[in-house]
C-alpha positions in Angstrom: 12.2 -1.9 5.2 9.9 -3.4 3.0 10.8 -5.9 -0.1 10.3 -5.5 -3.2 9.0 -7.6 -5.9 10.9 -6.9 -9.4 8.6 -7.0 -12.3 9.4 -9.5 -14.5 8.1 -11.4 -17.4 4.6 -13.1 -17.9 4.8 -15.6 -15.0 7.3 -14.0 -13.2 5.8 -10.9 -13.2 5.9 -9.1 -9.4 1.9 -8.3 -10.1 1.1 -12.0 -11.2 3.6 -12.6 -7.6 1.6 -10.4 -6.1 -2.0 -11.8 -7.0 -0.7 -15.5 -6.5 0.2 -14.6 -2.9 -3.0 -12.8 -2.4 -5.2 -15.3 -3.8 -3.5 -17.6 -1.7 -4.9 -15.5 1.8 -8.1 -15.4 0.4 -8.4 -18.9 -0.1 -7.1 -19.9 3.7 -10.1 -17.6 4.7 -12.9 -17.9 2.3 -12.7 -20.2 -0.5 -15.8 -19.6 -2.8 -14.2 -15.6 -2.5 -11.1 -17.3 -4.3 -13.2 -18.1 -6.8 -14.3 -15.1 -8.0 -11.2 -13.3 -7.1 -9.6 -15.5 -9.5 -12.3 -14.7 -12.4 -11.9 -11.2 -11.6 -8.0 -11.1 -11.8 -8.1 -13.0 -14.8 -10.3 -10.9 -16.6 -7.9 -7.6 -15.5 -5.0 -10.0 -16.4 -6.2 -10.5 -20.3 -6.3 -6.4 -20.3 -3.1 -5.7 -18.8 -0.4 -4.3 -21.1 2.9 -4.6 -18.8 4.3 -1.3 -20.6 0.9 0.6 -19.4 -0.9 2.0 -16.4 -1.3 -0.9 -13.5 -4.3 0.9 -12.0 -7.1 -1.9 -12.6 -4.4 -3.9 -10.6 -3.6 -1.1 -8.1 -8.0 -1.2 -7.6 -8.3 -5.0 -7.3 -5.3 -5.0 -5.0 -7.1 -2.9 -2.9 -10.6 -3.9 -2.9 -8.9 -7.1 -1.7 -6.9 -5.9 0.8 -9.1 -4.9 3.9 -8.7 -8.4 5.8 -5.1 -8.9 5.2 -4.2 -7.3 8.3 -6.3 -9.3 10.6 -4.0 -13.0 8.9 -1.1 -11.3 11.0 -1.2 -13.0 14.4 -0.9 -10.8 17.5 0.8 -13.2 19.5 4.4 -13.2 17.5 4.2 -9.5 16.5 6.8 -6.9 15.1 8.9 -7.6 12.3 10.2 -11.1 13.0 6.4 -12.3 12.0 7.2 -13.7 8.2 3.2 -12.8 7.6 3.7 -9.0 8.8 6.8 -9.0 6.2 4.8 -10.8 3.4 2.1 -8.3 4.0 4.6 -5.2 4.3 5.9 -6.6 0.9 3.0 -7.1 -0.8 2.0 -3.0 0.0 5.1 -2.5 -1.4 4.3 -4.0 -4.5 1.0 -2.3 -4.5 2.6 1.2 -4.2 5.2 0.0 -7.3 1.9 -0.1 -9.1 1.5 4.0 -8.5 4.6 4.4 -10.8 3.0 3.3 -14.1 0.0 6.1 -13.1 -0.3 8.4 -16.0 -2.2 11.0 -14.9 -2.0 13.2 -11.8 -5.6 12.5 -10.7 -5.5 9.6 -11.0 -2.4 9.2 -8.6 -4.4 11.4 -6.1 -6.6 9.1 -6.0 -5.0 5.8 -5.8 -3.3 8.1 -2.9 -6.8 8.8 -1.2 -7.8 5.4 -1.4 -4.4 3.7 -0.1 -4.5 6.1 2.7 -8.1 5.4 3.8 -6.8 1.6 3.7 -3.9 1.5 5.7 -5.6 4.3 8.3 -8.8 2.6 9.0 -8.7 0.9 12.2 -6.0 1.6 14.8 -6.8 -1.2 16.8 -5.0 -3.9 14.3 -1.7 -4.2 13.3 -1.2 -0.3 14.2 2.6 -0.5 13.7 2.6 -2.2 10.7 0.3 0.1 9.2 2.3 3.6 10.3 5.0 2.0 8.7 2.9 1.7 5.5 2.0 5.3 5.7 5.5 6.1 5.4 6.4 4.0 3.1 3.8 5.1 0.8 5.1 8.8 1.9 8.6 7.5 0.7 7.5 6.1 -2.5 7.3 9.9 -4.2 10.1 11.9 -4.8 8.2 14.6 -6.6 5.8 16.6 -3.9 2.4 16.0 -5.4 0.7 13.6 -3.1 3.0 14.0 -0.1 1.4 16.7 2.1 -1.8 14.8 1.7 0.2 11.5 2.5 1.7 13.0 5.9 -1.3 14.6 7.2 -2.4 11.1 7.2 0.5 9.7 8.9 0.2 12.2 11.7 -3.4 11.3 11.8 -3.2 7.8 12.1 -0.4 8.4 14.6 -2.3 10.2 16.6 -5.5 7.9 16.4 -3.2 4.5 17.0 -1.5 6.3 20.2 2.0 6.1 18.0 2.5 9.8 18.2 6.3 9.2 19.4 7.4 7.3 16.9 6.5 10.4 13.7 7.4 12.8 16.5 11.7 13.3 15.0 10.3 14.1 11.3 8.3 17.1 12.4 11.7 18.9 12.7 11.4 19.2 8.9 8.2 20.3 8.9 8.9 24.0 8.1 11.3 22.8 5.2 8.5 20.4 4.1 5.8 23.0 4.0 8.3 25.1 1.7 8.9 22.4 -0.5 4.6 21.7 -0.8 3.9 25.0 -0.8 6.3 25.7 -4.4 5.1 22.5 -5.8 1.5 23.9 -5.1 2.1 26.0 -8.4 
């Protein structure tokens, strides 16, 4: 299970957490992209009421997030890597951001571009990232974005050879598709 950040205030805040840790990667890997990263963040920052909608934070957390995957070494693996937990929380954090979306659309399409995140390549961290898909499956309690959400967790399942380990939900499937199906309305 992934950790959460709580939001807090001003320097404390879990998205100021959040982009500290992330600015932190970039650097180790790139550190005129810190740079800008940095202006960029800061500029969003300025904007950002922490009563309102998070979703310039939810984009820049994304744009940013395509090589955080590859920081994970292969070697150690699993759970018990302190890099595959710091990334596993910092998703977490990212999909806390979905919460303070005020429009429906909008939501689909923070969705959309999580899911296209976490299932682009099978071939790294494939584990970490199924886990992701679920998470971000878990994160809704209302049925908007969920059927969307698991037909890309059985297609990224499927595409990282992890088939097995979504293979006990599908025995609510039928309930599931009810529960989409009336929400649909």
């Amino acid at each position: 299970m992934a950790v959460y950040i709580n939001k807090g205030e001003q320097e404390e805040n879990a998205f100021m957490q959040g982009y500290e840790w992330l600015a932190a990667i970039v650097e180790s890997q790139d550190r005129e992209k810190a740079v800008e990263l940095r202006e960029k963040f800061s500029k969003i920052w300025s904007g950002y009421d922490e009563e309102g909608d998070a979703s310039e934070i939810f984009n820049f957390f994304i744009d940013n997030s395509e090589d955080l995957f590859a920081c994970i070494s292969e070697n150690t693996g699993g759970r018990e890597n302190n890099r595959s937990l710091e990334v596993e929380s910092f998703f977490a954090l990212v999909m806390s951001t979905l919460s303070t979306f005020e429009e429906a659309e909008a939501i689909q399409n923070a969705v959309r571009r999580l899911c296209d995140l976490l299932g682009s390549r099978a071939d790294q961290q494939p584990e970490l990232r199924l886990r992701l898909l679920m998470q971000l499956y878990n994160t809704f309690t209302e049925q908007m974005p969920r059927f969307h959400i698991f037909q890309n967790v059985l297609q990224y399942a499927a595409k990282a050879n992890l088939f097995d380990q979504v293979l006990p939900y599908l025995k609510y499937l039928d309930a599931w598709m009810v529960d989409w199906k009336n929400n649909e309305d």
